[in-house]
Backbone as ProteinMPNN parsed JSONL, in Angstrom:
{"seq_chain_A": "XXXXXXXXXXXXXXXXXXXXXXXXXXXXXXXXXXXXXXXXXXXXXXXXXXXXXXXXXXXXXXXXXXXXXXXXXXXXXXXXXXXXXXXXXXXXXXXXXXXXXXXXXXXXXXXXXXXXXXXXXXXXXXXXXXXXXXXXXXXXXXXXXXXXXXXXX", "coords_chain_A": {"N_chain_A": [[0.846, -1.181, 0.0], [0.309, 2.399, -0.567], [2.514, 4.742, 1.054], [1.078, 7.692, 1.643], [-1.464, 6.92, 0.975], [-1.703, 4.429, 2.989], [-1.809, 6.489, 4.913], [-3.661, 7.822, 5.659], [-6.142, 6.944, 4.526], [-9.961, 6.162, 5.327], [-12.713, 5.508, 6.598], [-16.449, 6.716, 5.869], [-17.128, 7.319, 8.458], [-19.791, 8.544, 10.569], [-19.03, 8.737, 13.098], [-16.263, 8.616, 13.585], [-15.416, 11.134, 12.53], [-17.107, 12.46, 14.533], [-15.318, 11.931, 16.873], [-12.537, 12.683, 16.147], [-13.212, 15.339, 15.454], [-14.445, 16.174, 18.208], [-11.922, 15.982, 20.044], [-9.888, 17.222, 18.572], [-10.675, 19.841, 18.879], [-10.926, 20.201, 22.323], [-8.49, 19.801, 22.511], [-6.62, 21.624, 21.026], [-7.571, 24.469, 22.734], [-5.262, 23.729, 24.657], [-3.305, 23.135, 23.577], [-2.953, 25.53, 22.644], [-2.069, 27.152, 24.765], [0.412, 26.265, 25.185], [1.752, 26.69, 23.36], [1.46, 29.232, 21.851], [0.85, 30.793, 24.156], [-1.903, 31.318, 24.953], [-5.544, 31.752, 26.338], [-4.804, 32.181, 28.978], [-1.84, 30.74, 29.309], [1.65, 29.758, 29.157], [3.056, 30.418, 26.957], [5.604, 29.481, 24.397], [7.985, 29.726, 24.956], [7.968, 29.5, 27.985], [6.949, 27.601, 28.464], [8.87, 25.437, 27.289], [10.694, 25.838, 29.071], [9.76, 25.484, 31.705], [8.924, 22.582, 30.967], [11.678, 21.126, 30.375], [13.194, 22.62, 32.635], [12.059, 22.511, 35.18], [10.461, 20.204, 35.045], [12.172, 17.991, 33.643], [12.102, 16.89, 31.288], [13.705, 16.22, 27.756], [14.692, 18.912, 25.773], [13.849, 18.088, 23.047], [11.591, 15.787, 22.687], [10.227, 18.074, 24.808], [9.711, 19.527, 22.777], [8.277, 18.234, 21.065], [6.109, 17.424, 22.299], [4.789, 19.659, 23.028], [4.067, 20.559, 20.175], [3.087, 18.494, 18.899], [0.493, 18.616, 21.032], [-0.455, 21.119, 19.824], [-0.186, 21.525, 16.603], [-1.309, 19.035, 16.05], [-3.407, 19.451, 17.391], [-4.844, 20.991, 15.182], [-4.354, 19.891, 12.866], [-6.72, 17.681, 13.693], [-8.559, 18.949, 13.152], [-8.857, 19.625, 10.658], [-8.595, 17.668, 9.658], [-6.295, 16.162, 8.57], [-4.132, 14.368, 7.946], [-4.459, 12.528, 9.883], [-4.488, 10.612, 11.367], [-1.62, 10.113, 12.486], [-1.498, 12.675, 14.12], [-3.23, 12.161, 15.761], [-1.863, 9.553, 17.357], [0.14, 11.015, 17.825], [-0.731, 13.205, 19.918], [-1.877, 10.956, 21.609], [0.195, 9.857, 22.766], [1.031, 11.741, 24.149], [-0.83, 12.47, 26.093], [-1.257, 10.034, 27.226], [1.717, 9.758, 28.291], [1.45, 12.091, 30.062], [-0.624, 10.969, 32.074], [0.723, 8.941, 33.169], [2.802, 9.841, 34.392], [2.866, 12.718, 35.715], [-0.019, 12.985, 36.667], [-0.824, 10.74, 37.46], [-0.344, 9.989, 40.482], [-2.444, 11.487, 41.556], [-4.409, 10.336, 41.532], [-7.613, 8.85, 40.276], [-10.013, 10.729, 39.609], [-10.404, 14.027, 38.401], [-9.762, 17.086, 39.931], [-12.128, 18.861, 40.927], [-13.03, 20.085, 42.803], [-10.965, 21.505, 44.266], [-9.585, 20.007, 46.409], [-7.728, 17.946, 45.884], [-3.95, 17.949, 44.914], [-3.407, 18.158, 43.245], [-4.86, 17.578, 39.516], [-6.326, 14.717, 38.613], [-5.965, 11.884, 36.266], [-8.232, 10.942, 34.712], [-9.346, 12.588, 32.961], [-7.338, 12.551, 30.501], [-7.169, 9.415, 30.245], [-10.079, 9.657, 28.706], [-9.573, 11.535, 26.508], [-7.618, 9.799, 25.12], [-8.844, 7.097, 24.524], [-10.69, 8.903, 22.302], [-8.495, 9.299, 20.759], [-7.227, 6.838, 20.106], [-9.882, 5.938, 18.945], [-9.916, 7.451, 16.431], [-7.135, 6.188, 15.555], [-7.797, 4.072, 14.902], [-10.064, 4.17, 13.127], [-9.604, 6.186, 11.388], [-9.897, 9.46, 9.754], [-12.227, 9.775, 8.805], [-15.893, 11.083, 7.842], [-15.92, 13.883, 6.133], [-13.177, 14.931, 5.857], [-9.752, 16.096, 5.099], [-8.011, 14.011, 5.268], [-9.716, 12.151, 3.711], [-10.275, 13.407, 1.14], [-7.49, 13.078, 0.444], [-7.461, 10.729, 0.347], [-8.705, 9.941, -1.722], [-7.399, 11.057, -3.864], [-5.13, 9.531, -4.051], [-5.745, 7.014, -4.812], [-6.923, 7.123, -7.012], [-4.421, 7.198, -9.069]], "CA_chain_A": [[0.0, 0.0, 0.0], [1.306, 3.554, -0.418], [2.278, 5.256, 2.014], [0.263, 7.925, 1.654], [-3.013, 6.101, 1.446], [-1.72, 3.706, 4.414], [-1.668, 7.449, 6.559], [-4.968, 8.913, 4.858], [-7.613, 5.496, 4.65], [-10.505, 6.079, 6.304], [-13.932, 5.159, 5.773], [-16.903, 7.985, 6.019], [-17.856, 7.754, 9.444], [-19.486, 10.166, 11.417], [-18.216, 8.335, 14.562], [-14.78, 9.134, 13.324], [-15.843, 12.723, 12.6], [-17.38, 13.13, 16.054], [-14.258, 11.687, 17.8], [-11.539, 13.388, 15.36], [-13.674, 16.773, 15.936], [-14.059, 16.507, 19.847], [-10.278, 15.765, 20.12], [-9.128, 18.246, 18.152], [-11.093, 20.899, 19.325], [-10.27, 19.836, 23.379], [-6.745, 19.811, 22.853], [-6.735, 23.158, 20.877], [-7.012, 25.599, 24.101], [-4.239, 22.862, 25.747], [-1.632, 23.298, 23.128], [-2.559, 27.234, 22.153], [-1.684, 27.789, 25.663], [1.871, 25.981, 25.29], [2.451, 27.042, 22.101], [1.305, 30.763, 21.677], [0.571, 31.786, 25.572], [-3.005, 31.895, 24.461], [-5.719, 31.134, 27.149], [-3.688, 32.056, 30.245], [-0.753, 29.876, 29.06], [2.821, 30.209, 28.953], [3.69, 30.289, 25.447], [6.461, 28.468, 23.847], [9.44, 29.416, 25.941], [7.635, 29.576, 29.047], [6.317, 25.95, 28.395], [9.465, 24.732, 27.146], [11.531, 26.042, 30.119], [8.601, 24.139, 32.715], [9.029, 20.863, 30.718], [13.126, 21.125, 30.221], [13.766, 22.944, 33.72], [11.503, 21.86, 36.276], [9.738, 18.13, 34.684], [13.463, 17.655, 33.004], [11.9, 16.502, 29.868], [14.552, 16.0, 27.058], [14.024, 19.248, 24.797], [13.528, 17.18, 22.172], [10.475, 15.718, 23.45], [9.336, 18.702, 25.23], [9.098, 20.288, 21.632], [7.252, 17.03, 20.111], [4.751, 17.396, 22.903], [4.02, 21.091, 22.214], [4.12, 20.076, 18.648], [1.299, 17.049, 19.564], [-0.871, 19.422, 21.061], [-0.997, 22.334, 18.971], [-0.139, 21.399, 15.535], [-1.832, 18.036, 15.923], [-4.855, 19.611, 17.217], [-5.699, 21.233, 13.732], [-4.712, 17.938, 11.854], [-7.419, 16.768, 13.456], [-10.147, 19.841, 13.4], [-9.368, 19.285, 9.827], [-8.685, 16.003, 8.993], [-4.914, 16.189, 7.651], [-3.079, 13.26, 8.606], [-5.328, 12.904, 11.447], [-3.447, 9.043, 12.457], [-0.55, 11.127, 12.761], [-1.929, 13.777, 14.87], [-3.975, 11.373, 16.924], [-0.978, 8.909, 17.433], [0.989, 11.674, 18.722], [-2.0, 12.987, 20.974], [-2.366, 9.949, 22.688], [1.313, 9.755, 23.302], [1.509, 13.295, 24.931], [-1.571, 12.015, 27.166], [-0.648, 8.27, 28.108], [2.891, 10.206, 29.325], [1.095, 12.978, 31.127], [-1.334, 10.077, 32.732], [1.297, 7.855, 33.58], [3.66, 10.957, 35.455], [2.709, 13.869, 36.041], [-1.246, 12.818, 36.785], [-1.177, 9.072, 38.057], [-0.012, 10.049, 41.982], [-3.172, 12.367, 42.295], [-5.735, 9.742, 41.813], [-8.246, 9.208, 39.021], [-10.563, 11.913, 39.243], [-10.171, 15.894, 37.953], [-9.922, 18.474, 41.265], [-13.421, 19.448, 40.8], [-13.167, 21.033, 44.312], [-9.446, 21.924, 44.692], [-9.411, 19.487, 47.523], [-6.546, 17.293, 45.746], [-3.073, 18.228, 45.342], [-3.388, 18.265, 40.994], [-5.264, 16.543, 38.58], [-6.348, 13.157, 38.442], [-6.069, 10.761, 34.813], [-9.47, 10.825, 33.885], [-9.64, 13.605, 31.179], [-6.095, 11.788, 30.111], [-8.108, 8.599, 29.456], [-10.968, 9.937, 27.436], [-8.619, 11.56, 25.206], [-6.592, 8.574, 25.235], [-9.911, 6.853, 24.164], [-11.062, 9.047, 21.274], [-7.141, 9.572, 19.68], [-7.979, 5.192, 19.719], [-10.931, 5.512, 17.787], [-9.586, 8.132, 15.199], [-6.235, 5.729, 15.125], [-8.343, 2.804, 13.857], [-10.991, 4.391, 11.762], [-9.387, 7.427, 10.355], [-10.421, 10.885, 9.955], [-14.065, 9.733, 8.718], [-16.702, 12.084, 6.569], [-15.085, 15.232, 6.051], [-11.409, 15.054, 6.265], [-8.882, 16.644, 4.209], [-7.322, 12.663, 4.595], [-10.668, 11.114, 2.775], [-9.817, 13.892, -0.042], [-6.2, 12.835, -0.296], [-6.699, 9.084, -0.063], [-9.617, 9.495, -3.104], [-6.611, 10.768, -5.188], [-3.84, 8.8, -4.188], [-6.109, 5.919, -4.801], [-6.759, 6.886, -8.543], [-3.084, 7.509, -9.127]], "C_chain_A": [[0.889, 1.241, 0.0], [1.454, 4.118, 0.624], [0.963, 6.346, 2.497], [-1.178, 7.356, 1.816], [-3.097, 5.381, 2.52], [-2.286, 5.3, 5.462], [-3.382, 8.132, 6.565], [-6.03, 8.407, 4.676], [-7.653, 5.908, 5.839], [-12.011, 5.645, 5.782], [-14.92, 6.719, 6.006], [-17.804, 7.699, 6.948], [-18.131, 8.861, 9.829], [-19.309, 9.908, 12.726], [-17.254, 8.938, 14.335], [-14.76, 10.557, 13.499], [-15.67, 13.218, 14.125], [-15.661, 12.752, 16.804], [-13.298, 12.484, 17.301], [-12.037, 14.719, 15.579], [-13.365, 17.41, 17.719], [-12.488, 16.505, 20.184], [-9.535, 16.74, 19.729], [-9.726, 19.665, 18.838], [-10.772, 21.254, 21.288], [-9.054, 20.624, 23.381], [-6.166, 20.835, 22.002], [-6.308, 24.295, 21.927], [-5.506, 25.368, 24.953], [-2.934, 23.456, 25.075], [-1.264, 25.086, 22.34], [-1.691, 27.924, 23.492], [-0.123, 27.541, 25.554], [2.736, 26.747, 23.883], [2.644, 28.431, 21.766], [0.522, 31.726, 23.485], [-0.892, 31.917, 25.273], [-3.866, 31.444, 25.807], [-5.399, 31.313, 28.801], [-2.309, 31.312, 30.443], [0.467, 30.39, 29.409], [4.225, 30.553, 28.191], [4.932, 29.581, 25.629], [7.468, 28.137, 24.716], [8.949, 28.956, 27.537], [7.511, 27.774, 29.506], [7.629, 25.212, 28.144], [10.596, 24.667, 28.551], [11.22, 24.98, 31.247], [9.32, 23.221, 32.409], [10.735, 20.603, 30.671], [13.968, 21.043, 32.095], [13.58, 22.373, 34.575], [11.321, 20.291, 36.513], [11.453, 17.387, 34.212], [13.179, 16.421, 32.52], [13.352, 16.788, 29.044], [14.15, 17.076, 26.227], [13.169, 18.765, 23.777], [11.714, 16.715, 22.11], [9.156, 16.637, 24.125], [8.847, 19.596, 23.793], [7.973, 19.287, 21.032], [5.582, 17.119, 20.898], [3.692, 18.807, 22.74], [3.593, 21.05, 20.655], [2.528, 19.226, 18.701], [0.415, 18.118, 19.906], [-1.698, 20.186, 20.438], [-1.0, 21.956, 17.491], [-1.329, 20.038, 14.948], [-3.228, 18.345, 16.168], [-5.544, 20.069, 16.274], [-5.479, 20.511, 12.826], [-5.79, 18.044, 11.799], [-8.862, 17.717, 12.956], [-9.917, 19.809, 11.589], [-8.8, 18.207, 8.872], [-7.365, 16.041, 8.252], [-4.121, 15.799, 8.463], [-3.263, 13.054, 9.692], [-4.923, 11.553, 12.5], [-2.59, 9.61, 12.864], [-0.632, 11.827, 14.109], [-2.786, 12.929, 15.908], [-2.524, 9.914, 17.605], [-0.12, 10.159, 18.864], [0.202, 12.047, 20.602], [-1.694, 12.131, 22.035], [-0.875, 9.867, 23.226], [1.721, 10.643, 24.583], [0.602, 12.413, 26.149], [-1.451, 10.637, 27.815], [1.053, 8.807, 29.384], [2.763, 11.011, 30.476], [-0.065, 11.969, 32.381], [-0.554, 9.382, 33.508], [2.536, 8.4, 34.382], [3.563, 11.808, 36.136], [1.006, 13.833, 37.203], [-1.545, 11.68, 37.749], [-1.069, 9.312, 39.948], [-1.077, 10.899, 42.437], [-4.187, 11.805, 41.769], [-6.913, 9.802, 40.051], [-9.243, 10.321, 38.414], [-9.927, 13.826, 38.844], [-10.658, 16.488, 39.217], [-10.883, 19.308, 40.822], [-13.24, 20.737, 41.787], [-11.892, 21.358, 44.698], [-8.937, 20.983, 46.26], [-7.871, 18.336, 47.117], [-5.411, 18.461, 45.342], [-2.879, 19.114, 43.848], [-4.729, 17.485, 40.666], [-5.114, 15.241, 38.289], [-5.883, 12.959, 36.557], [-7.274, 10.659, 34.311], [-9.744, 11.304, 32.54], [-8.442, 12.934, 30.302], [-6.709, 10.68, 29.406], [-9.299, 8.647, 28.452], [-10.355, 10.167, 26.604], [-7.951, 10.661, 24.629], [-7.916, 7.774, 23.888], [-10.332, 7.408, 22.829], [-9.61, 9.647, 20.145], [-7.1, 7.679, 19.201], [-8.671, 5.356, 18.35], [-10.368, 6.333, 16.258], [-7.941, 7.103, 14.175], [-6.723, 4.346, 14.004], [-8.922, 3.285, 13.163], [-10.296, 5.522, 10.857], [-9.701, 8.558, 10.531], [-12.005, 10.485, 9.531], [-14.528, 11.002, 8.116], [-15.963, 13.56, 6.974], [-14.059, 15.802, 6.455], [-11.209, 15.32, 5.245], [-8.188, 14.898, 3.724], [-8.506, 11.978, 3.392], [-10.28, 11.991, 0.852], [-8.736, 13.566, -1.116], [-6.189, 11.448, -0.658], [-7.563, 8.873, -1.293], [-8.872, 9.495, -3.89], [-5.452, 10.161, -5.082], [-4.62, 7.033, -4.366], [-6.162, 5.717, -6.18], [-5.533, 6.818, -8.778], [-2.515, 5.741, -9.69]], "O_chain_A": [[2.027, 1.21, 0.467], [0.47, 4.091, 1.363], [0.115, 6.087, 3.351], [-1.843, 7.446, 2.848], [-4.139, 5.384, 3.176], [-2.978, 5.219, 6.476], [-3.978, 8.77, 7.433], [-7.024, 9.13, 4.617], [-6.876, 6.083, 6.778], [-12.284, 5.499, 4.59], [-14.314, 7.756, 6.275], [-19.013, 7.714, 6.713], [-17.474, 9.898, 9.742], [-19.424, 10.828, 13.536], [-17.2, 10.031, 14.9], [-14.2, 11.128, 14.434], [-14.822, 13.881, 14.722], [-15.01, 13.716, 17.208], [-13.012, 13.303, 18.175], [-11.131, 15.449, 15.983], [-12.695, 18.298, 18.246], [-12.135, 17.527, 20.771], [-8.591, 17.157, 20.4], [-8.918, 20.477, 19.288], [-10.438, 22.393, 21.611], [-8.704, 21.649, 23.966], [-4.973, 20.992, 22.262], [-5.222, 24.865, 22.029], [-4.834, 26.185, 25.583], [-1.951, 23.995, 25.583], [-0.274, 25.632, 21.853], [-0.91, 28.872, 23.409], [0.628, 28.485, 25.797], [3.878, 27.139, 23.64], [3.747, 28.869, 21.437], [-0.032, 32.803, 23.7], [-1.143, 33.113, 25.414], [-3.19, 30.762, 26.577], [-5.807, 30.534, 29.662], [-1.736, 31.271, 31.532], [0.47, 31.48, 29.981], [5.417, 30.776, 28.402], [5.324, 29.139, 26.709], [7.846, 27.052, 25.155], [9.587, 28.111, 28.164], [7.86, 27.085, 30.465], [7.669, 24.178, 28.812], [11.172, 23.649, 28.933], [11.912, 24.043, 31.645], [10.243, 22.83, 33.124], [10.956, 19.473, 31.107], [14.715, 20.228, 32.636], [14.451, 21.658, 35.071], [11.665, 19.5, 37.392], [11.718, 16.236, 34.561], [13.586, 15.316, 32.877], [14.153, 17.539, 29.602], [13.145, 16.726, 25.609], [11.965, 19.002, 23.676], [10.837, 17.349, 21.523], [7.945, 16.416, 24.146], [7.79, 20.225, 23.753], [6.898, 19.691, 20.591], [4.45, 16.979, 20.434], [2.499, 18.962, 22.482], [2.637, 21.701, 20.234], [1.334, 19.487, 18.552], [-0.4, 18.518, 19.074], [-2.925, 20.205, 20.344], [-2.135, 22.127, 17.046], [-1.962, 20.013, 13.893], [-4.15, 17.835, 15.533], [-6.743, 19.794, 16.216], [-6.292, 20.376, 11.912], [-6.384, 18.339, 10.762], [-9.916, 17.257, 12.517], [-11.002, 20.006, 11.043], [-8.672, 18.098, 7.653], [-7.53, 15.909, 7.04], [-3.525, 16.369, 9.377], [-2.44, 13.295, 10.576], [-4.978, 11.428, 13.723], [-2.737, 9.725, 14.081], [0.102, 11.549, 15.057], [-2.831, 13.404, 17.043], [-2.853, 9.548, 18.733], [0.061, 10.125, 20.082], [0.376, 11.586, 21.73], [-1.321, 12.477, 23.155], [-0.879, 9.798, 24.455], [2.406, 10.402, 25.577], [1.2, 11.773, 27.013], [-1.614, 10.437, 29.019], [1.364, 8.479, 30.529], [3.426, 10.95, 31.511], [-0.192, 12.421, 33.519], [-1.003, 9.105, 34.62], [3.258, 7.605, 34.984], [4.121, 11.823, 37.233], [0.904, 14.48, 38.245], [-2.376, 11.725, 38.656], [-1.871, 8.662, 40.618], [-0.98, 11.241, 43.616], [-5.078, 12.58, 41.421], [-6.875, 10.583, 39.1], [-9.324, 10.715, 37.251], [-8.949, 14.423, 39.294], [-11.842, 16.405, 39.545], [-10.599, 20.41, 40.353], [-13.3, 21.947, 41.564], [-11.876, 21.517, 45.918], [-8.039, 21.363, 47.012], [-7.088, 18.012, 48.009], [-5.711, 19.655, 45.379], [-2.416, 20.213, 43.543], [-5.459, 16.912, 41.475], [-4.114, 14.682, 37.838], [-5.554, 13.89, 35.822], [-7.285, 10.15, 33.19], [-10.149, 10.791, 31.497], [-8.804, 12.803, 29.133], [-6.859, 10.743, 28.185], [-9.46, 7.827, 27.548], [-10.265, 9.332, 25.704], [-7.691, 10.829, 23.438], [-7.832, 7.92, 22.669], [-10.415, 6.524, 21.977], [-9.727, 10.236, 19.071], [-6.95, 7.353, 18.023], [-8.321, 5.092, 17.199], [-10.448, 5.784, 15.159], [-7.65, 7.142, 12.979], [-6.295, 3.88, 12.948], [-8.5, 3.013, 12.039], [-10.539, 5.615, 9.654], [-9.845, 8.832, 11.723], [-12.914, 11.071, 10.119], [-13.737, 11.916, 7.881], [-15.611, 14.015, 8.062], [-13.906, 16.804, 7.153], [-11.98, 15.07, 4.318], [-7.931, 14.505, 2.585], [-8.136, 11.402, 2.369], [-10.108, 11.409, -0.219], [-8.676, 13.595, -2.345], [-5.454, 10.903, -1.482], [-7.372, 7.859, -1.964], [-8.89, 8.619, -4.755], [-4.68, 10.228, -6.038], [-3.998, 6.021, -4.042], [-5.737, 4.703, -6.733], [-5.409, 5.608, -8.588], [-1.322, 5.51, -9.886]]}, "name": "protein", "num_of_chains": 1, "seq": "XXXXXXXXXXXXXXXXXXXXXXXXXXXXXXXXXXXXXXXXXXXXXXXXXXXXXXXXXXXXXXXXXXXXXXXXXXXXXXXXXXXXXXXXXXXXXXXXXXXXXXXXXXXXXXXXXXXXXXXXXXXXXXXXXXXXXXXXXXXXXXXXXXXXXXXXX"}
């Protein structure tokens, strides 16, 4: 199979849709804040300093994850290379679940009574970057566009 079409097959769900939409749109505010300070954030440097200085993330890494959030979240809001962008996704969130999140329990500090943030919102996302990894971008992706013509080809 080509590559292309391996990254860009999808069928024309509107499961896919809905999940590839909610996802991208979510993780939008998450990575405008890391990326462009947007939100109340701490834009690029601010964010990369955190993840480098404090978390002593590997640059490297701490750029891929700013990268995952922000760049990956308009993959998916419009469907361009949305395995890609959901792949990464889930990566950023399985790491932030499994470090940063996991020692403060599974629920979200509704009530400021925990210390941080539970894993919960971590797992949903986790969950619908899944469904977009198996089905695709689904009805109205930029990928269903590209894999129609890399299919005639």
């Amino acid at each position: 199979m080509k590559p292309l079409l391996f990254l860009t097959k999808t069928d024309d769900s509107n499961a896919a849709l809905v999940a590839r939409l909610t996802l991208g749109l979510v993780m939008f505010p998450h990575g405008a804040q890391k990326a462009l300070g947007w939100f109340g954030g701490y834009g690029f440097s601010g964010t990369m300093g955190f993840f480098t200085g404090t978390m002593h993330i590997p640059a490297l890494f701490a750029f891929l994850a700013i990268a995952a959030e922000f760049a990956g979240s308009l993959a998916l809001i419009t469907g361009l290379f949305s395995r890609v962008a959901a792949l990464g996704i889930a990566a950023v969130m399985s790491v932030a679940a499994l470090t940063a999140h996991r020692g403060n329990g599974f629920f979200m500090n509704w009530t400021g009574s925990q210390k941080g943030e539970g894993f919960e919102f971590h797992l949903l996302a986790l969950g619908l970057a899944l469904i977009v990894l198996i089905h695709g971008a689904g009805r109205f992706s930029l990928d269903a566009l590209l894999a129609r013509q890399a299919g005639r080809k």
